[in-house]
ROKOL-448863 format. One line per 4 residues: their letters; for each residue x, y, z of C-alpha. Coordinates in nm, 3 decimals. Example, Ala and Ser with C-alpha at 12.3 -4.5 7.8 and 13.67 -1.06 7.14 Angstrom:
AS) 1.230 -0.450 0.780 ~ 1.367 -0.106 0.714;
% end
This chain:
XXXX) -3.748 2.143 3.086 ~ -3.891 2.348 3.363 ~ -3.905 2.301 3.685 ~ -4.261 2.221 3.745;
XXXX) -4.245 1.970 3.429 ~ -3.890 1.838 3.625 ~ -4.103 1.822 3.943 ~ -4.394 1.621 3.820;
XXXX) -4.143 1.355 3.604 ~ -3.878 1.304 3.924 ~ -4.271 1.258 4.149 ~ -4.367 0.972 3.893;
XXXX) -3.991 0.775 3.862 ~ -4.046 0.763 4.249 ~ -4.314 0.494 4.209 ~ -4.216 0.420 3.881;
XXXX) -3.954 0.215 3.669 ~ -3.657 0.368 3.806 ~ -3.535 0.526 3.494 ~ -3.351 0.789 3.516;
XXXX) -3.534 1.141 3.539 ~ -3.411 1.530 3.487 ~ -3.483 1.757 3.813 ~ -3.339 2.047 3.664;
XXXX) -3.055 2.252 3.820 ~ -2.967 2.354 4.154 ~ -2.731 2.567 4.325 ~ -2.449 2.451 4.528;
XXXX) -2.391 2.595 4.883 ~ -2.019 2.580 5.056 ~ -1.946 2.544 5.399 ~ -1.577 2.499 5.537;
XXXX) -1.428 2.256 5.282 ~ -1.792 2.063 5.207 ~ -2.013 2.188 4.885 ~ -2.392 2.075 4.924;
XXXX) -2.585 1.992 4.676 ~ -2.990 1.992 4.775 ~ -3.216 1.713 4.761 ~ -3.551 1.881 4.688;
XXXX) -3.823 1.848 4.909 ~ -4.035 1.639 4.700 ~ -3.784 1.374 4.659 ~ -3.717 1.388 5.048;
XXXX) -4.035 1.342 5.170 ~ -4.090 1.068 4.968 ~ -3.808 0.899 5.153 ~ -3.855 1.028 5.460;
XXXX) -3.494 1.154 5.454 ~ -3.426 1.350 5.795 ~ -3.147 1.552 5.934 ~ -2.846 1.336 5.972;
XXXX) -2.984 1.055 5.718 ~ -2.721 0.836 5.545 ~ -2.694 0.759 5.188 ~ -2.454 0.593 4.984;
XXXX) -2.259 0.822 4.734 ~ -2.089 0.708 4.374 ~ -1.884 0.893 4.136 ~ -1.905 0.839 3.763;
XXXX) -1.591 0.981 3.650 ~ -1.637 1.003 3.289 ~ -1.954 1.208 3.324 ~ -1.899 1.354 3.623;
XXXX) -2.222 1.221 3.765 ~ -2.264 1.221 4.138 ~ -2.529 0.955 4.216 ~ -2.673 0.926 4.578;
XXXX) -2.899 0.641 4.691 ~ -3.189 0.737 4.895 ~ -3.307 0.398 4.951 ~ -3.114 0.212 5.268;
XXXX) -3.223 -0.135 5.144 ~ -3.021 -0.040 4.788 ~ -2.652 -0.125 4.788 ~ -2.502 0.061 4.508;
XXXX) -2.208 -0.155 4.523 ~ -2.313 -0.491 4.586 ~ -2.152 -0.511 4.921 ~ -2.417 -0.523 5.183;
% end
């Protein structure tokens, strides 16, 4: 899939069903003992995500999935 076709199918899931959409790949960047992973700029926008925003993180261990929630009012684990 390229990236434009990634771009314009992660834009519509924003507003859409929620299923789960390919963005293609991106690069990892290492600082200290932290590895960042971007959020593109799209995707941020659309959630007004700032320097120093908070998300909650999850770890799917048998795919090795990372999953961060964007949303605040979302509670990945049922706990808020």
């Amino acid at each position: 899939m390229s990236q434009s076709t990634a771009e314009t199918a992660v834009l519509q899931a924003i507003t859409g069903d929620g299923a789960l959409s390919p963005y293609g790949t991106a690069k990892v960047q290492m600082q200290d003992t932290t590895a960042y992973a971007a959020i593109p700029i799209e995707v941020a926008s659309a959630y007004d995500v700032q320097q120093g925003y908070e998300v909650q993180r999850a770890y799917h261990a048998e795919t090795g999935c990372l999953i961060n929630c964007l949303r605040p009012e979302v509670d990945l684990f049922g706990v808020k």
